[in-house]
N, C-alpha and C positions, 0 to 999 in steps of 0.2 A: 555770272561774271559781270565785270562794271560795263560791257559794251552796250547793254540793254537799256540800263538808265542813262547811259548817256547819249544814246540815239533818241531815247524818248524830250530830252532835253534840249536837244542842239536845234540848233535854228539857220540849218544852212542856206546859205546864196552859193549860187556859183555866176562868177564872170570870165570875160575872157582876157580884160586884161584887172585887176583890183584897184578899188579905189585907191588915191594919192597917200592916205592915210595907212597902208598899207602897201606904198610901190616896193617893189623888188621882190617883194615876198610869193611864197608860193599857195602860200594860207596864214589866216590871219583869223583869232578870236579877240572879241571886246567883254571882257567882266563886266563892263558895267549894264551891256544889253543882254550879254548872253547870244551877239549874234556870229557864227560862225561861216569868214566867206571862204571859198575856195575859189583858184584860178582854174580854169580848165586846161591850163599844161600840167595841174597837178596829178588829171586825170589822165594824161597823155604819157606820162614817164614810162619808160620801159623797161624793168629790171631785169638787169643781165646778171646780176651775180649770183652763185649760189650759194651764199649766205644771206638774209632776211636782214642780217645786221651791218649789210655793208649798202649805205643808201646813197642819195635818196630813192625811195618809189613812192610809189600813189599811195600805198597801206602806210609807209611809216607816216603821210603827214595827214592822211585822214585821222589816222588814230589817236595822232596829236591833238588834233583837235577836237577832236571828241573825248578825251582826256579832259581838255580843259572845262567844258561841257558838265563833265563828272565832278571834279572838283566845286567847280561855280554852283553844282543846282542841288548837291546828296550831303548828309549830315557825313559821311565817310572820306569821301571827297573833301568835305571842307579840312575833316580830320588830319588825313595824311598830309594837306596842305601845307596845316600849323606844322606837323612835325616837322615835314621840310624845310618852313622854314629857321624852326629853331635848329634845325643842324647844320643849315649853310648860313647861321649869323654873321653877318657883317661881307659876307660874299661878293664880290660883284666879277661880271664877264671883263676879261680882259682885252676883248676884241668888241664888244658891242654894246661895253658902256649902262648895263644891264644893273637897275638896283637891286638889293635882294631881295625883295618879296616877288618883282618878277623872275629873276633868274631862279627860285625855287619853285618856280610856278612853271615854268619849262623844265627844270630838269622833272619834276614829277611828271610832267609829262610826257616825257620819251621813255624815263621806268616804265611808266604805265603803256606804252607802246611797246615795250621791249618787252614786256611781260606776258604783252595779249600772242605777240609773234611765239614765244616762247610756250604758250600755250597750245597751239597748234604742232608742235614736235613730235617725232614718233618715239616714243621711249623704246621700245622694239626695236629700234633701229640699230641694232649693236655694232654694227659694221662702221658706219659715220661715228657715232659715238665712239668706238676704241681708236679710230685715228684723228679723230680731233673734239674735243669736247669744248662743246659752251662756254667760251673766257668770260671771266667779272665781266662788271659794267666797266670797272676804273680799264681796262685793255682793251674796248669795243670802241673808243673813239666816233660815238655815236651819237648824231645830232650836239647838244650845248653836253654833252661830255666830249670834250673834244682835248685833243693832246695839248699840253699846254698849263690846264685847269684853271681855277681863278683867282684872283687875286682879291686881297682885305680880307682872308676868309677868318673867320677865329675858329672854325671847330677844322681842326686839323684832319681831313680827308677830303680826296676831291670826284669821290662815290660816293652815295647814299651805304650807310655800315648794315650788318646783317639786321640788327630791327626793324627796321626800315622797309624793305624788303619783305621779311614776313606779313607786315603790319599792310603790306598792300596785300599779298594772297590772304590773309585774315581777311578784310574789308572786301576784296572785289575779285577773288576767286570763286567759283562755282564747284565745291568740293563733290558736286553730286553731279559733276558732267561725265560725257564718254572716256574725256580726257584725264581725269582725276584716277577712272577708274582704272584705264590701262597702264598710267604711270605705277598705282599699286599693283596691280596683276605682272607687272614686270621685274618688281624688284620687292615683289614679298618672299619672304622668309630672311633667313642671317648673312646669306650670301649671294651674291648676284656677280654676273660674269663679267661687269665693266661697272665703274665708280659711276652714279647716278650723276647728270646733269646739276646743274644749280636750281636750273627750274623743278627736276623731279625732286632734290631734299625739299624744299618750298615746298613742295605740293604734299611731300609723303609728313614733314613736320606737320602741316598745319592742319592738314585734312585728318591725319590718321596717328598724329603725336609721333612718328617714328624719324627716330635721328642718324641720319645715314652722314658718313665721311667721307672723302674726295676718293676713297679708297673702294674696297667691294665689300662692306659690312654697313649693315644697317641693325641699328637696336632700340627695344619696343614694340614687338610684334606680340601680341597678345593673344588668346583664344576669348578674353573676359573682357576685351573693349570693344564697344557696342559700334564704333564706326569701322571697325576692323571687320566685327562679327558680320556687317549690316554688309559691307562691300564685297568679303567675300561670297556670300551667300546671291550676291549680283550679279557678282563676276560666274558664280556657278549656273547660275539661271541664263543667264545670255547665252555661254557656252553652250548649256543643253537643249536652250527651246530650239533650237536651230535644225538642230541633228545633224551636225555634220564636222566631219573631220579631216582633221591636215594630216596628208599622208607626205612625210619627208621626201622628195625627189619624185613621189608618183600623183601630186594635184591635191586633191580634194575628194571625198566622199560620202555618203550618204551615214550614218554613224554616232555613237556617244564615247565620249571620253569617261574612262573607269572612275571617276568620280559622280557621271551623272547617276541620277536615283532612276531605277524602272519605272518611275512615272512617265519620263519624259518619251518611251517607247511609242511608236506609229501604229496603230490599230491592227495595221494590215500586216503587221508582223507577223506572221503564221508559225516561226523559227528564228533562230538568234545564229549567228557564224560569227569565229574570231577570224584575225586579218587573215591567215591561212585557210579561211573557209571553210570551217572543220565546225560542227553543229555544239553549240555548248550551251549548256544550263543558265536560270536566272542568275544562279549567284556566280557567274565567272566575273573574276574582280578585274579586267582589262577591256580593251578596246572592245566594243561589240558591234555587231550593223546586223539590219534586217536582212532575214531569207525569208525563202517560200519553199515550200516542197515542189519536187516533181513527180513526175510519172512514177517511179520507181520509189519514191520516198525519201528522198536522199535530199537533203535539206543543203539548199545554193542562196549565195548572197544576190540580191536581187541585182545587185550591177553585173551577174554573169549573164540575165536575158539578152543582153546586147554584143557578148563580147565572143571572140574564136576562143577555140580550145589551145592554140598556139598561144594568142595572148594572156589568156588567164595564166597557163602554165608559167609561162615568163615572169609574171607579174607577182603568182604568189597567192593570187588573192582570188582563185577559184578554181573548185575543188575538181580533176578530172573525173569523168563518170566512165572513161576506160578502167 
């Protein structure tokens, strides 16, 4: 992701109240030093809301600034720069008298805030996502996109358009983070139970060529593309080095999901039980988890050493020896 090189780049001060060249503000970058100050009330903001995009707080203006950072020191950063400014040609703010090379120089830089917040999302999260999904940028009223939009513009919108957008998770996304991989691991195959975010088509386009709509269908899912092939086989390995499995309403367990290989079995496996604790073969194609024999021979899932006979019975998941 771009927050790497642009922490490597940034040149922060903090004060308590900013220089004169900078009053009112809460942070303030110079292109032409590359030095980035921050106030120390920026560090003090307390965000109440529970949305990331309703500001300000401390993340949206560090990030700003460290955007800028990105932009000023990376051949990528300079990239997305030009483009914005050739899309907001002839632009200026109409509250704060902003020429266009700088007001594209801010709006790139709140995208690129909006982008890293938007990163950190839980694509899992189906429950928020079915009641309220990630609005545009143009409906976020966020930072210098603000309601209103600008005036002198010549390219008729007053959002960065979908290229634009891609062209920064091209540049300064990290397709091979945590985050990449559970946004695919959520919404691979043709259908998915709620229309993916804006961030997760971004991430599933750019990372994995797959083109999903505002709807619950995503297409370009391949068995023969290598970033596909590469993620899955990740996403399989993470799940099995673990050994363990989510039991719907009963926790967590010691365990492989029917897709792990018997490699990834525990030494100390002496026996194999399915969830009902019933003794089965290598090849049983579903859930598995370690047993051990007992006295009697009688092959128990190793979470029955600890458990009564009352509660296994309840539970399902251990076998009575009456």
């Amino acid at each position: 992701m771009w927050l790497g090189p642009a922490l490597d780049a940034a040149q922060f001060s903090f004060f308590e109240d900013l220089p004169d060249s900078c009053a009112n503000a809460l942070g303030c970058y110079n292109y032409r030093t590359g030095e980035a100050w921050l106030s120390l009330d920026a560090l003090r903001l307390e965000h109440d809301s529970y949305s990331p995009y309703e500001g300000p707080s401390t993340s949206d203006i560090v990030l700003h600034e460290l955007a800028h950072a990105y932009t000023r020191s990376t051949p990528q950063g300079s990239h997305l720069l030009s483009r914005f400014v050739t899309h907001y040609a002839g632009c200026r703010s109409d509250r704060d008298g902003l020429s266009t090379d700088r007001l594209a120089a801010e709006l790139l830089a709140d995208t690129m805030a909006i982008a890293a917040h938007r990163a950190t999302e839980n694509p899992s999260g189906l429950t928020v996502s079915f009641l309220r999904n990630t609005p545009p940028l143009a409906e976020l009223d966020y930072g210098y996109f603000r309601t209103g939009g600008f005036d002198g513009c010549l390219a008729d919108s007053s959002s960065p358009d979908p290229a634009l957008i891609s062209a920064i998770y091209a540049a300064a996304f990290d397709c091979e983070s945590e985050h990449a991989l559970d946004v695919f691991e959520a919404y691979q195959g043709p259908y998915v139970l709620t229309g993916p975010s804006d961030n997760s088509r971004n991430i599933l386009n750019t990372c994995y060529g797959v083109e999903c709509d505002a709807g619950n269908g995503c297409e370009g899912w391949s068995e023969s593309d290598a970033r596909q092939r590469a993620a899955s086989e990740t996403i399989q390995h993470r799940t099995c080095a673990d050994g363990i499995v989510t039991m719907p309403g009963l926790g967590v367990r010691e365990g492989w999901e029917p897709s792990c290989e018997r490699s990834y079995l525990s030494a100390n496996a002496e026996c194999l039980v399915d969830l009902s604790g019933n003794e089965v073969d290598l090849d049983y194609e579903h859930t598995i988890f370690a047993g051990e024999f007992n006295e009697a021979g009688v092959c128990l899932g190793l979470w029955c050493r600890d458990q009564t006979e009352t509660f296994a019975m309840l539970d399902g998941a251990c076998r009575s020896e009456r």
